[in-house]
Wavefront OBJ file of the C-alpha trace (Angstrom):
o trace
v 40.963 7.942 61.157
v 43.072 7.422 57.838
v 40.100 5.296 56.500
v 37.273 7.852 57.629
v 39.036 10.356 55.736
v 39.270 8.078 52.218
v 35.840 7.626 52.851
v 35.033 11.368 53.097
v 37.395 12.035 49.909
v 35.586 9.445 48.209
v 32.152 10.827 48.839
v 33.066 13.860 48.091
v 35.207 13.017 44.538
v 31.873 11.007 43.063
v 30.001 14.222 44.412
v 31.943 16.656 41.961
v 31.744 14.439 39.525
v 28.160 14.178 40.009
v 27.759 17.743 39.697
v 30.425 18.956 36.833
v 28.821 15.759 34.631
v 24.779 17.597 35.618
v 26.772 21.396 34.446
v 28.430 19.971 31.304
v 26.044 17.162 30.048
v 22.753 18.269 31.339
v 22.381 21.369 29.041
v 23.172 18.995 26.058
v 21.007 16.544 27.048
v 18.185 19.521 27.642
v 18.523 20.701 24.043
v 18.614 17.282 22.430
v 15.446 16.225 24.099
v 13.926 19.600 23.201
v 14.767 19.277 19.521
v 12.653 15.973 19.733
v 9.384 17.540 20.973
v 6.998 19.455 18.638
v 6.840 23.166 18.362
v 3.102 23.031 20.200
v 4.742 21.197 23.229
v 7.432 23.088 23.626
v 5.495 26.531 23.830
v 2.721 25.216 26.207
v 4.920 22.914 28.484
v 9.043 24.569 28.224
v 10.182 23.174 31.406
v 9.365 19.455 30.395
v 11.692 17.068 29.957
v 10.916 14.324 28.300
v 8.734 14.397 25.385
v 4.961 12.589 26.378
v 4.290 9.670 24.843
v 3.060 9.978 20.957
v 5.029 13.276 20.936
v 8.367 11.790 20.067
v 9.544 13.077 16.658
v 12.365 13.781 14.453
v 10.902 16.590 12.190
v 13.152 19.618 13.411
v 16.608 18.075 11.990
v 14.970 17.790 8.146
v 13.552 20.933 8.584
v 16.960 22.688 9.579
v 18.977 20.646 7.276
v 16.795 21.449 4.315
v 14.673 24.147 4.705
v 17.138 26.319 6.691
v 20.182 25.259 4.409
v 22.081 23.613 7.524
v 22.843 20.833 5.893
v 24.674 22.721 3.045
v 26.589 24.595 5.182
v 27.866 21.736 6.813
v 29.026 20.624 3.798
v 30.896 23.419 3.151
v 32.134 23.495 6.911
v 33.614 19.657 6.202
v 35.537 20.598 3.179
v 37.217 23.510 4.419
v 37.932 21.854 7.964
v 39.652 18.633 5.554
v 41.354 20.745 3.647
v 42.689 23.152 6.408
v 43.507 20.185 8.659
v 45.180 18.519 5.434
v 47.377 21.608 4.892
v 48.382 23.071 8.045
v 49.709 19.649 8.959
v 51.595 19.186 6.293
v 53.311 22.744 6.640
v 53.597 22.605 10.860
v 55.439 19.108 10.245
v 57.578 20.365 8.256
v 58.192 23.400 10.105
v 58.403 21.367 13.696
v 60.865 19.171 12.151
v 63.121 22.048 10.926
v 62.698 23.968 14.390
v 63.747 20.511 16.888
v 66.524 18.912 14.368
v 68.323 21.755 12.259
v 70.626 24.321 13.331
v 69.170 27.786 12.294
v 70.349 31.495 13.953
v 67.429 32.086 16.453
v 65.996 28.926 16.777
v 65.415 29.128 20.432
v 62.564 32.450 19.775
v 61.140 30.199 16.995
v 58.578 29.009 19.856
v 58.019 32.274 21.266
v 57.308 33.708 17.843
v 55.122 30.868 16.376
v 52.414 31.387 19.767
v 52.744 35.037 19.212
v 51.941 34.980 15.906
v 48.937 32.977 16.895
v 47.807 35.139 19.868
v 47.059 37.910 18.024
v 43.231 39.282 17.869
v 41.452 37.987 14.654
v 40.127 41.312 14.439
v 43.672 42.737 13.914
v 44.181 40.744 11.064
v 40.860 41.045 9.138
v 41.481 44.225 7.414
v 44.748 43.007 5.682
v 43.277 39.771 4.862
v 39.715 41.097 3.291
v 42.363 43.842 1.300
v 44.822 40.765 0.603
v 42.008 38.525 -0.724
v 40.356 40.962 -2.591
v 43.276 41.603 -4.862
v 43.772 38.246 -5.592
v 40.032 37.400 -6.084
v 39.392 34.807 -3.692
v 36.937 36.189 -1.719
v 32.925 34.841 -1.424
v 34.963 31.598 -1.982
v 36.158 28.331 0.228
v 39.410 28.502 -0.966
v 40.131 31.961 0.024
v 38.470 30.970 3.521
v 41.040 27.682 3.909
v 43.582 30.327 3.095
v 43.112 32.285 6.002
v 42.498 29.685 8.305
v 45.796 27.815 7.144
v 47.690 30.895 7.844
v 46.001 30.969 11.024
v 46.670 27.535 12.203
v 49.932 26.636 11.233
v 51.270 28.673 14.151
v 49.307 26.714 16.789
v 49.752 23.248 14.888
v 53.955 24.085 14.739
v 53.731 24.548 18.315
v 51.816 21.455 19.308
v 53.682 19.124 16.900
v 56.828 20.362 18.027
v 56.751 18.985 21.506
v 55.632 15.961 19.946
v 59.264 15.537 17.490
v 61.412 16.718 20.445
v 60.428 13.342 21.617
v 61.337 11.214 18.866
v 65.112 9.866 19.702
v 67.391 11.560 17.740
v 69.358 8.103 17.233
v 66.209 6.770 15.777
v 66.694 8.912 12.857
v 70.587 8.742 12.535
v 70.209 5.303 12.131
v 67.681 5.477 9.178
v 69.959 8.265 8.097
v 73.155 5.821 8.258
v 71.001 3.053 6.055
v 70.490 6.155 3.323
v 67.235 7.315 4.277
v 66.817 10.801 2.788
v 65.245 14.027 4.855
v 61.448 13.927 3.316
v 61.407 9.854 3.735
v 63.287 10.267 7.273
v 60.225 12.354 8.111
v 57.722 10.030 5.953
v 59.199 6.716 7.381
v 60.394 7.277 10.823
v 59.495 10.506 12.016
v 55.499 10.617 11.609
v 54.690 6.887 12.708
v 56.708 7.445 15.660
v 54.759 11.394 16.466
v 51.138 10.060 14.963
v 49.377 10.552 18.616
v 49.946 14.052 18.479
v 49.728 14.569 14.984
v 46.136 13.146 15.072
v 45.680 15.617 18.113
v 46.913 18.555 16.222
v 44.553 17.427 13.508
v 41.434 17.326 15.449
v 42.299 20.380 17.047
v 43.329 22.290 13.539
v 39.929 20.724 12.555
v 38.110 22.348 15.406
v 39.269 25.565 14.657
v 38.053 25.883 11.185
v 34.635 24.232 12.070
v 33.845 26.703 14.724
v 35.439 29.490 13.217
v 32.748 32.730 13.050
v 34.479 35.998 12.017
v 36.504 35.194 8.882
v 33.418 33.127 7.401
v 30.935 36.361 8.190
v 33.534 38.671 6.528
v 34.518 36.900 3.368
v 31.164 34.589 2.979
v 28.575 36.958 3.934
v 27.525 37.711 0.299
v 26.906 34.101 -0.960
v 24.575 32.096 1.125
v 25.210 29.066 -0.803
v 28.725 28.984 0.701
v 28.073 29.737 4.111
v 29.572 27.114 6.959
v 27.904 26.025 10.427
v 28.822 29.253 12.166
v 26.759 31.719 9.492
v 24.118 28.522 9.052
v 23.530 27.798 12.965
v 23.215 32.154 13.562
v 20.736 32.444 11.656
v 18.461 30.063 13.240
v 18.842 32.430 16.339
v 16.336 34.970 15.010
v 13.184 35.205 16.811
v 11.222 33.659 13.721
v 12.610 29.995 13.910
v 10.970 27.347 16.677
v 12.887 26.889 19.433
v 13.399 23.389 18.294
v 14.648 23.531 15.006
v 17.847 25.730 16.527
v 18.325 23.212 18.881
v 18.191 20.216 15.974
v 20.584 22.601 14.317
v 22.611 22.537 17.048
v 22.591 18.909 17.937
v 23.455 18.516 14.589
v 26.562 20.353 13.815
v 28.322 18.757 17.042
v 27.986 15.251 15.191
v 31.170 15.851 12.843
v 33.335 17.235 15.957
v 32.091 13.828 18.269
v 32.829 11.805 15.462
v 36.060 13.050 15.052
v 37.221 12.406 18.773
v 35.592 8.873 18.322
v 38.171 8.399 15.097
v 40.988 10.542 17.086
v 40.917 8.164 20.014
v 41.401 5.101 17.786
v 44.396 6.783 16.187
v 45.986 8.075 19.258
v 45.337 3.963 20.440
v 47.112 2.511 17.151
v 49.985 5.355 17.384
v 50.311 4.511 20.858
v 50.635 0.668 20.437
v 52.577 0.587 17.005
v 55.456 2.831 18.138
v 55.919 0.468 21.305
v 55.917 -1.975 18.521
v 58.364 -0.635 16.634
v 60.434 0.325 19.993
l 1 2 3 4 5 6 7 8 9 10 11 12 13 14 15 16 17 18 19 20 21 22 23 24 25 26 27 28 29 30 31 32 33 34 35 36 37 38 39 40 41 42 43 44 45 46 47 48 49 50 51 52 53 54 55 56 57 58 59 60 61 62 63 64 65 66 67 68 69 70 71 72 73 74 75 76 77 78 79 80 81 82 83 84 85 86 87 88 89 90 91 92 93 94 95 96 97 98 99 100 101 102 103 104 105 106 107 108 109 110 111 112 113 114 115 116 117 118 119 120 121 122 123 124 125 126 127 128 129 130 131 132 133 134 135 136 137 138 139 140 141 142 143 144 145 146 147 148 149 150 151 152 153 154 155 156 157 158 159 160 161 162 163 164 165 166 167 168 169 170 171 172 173 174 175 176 177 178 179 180 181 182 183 184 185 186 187 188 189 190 191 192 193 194 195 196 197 198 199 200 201 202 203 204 205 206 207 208 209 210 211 212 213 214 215 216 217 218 219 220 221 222 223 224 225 226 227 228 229 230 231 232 233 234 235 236 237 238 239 240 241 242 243 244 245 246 247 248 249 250 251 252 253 254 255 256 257 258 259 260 261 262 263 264 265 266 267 268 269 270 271 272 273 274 275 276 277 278 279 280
């Protein structure tokens, strides 16, 4: 009986994973063999699956990178998600460090208030920003976009890293702090190769955030098309006068950076992983 039943389980474990890898991956897979079919073929034969043989070609992805401007836009997409990732780590270290080690009035809302802060509609803070911005003449510009998206990161990133320095021993760091180590080269020395699994996590997720982000980039960016990130770029390949296949080049293309960045993330994580047991 016991061994019917793992038999059963078994059948019936590869048989969801059968089916949530054909939901997930099969839609993917759809669009990336679409984008490799001509226009012609598409139109005549939608439902196909595989391109026929002689059909095989590559010219929707220079034709959305160049002619559409996708290409510049991810540009623009990279730097900002860098420079976001850069500086809302930098801050939510900081700030995690200062909300698990020192002793502060109210330190056990600083969680609650950090997710709040981050939980509130974009929408709600778009007016203040735009009005914010304005005065200070950043917007139509990347800067003013990594601006926002720092302030609206940091939250999320303080949150994350700070489950990730509650597990750092505290002796650890008295030690270092015994043989003279200072607070910033504490953090620099001990604290971050000890935490760098999650703090390539909160990167990657930071990252995420700014490369998919729509509603900021539409209200400040709008006006200048020559600064406009994947979100504005990929849009505009939805109207009803671009092939089918160039929007789904476009869209194969913009999910290289993210994949990439998981690829990198999961070597990190590794190396983290295996240096701190190291150092253990």
């Amino acid at each position: 009986m016991r061994s019917t039943e793992d038999r059963v389980l078994g059948v019936l474990r590869w048989a969801v994973i059968a089916v949530a890898v054909t939901v997930t991956a099969g839609p993917l897979l759809y669009g990336a063999l679409l984008s490799l079919r001509p226009f012609q073929s598409v139109v005549s034969e939608p439902l196909e699956l595989f391109p026929a043989p002689g059909e095989l070609t590559f010219a929707s992805y220079p034709t959305a990178m160049a002619e559409y401007g996708l290409g510049g836009n991810m540009w623009n997409s990279l730097q900002v998600a860098l420079a976001t990732a850069a500086l809302a780590i930098v801050l939510s270290v900081l700030g995690a460090y200062a909300a698990v080690r020192l002793r502060f009035f109210g330190r056990n809302a600083v969680n609650v208030v950090f997710l709040g802060v981050y939980l509130l509609p974009g929408i709600v803070l778009a007016v203040p920003l735009f009005v914010l911005l304005s005065r200070l003449g950043l917007t139509g510009s990347l800067a003013g976009l990594v601006f926002v998206y720092v302030a609206q990161t940091v939250p999320v990133a303080l949150y994350m890293l700070r489950t990730y320095l509650v597990a750092v021993p505290s002796s650890v760091e008295e030690a270092a702090m015994i043989d003279g180590c200072g607070r910033l080269a504490l953090i620099r020395r001990v604290v971050l190769p000890m935490a760098l699994p999650g703090v390539a996590a909160t990167a990657l997720y930071v990252f995420m955030i700014a490369w998919n982000e729509y509603l900021f980039a539409l209200l400040f960016l709008v006006a200048d098309r020559d600064r406009w990130t994947v979100s504005l770029g990929i849009a505009q390949l939805t109207e009803f006068s671009v092939p089918t296949t160039v929007l789904m080049a476009g869209s194969i293309a913009i999910t290289v950076p993210v994949v990439a960045g998981f690829f990198l993330a999961q070597r990190l994580l590794v190396t983290g992983l295996t240096s701190g047991a190291e150092k253990g």
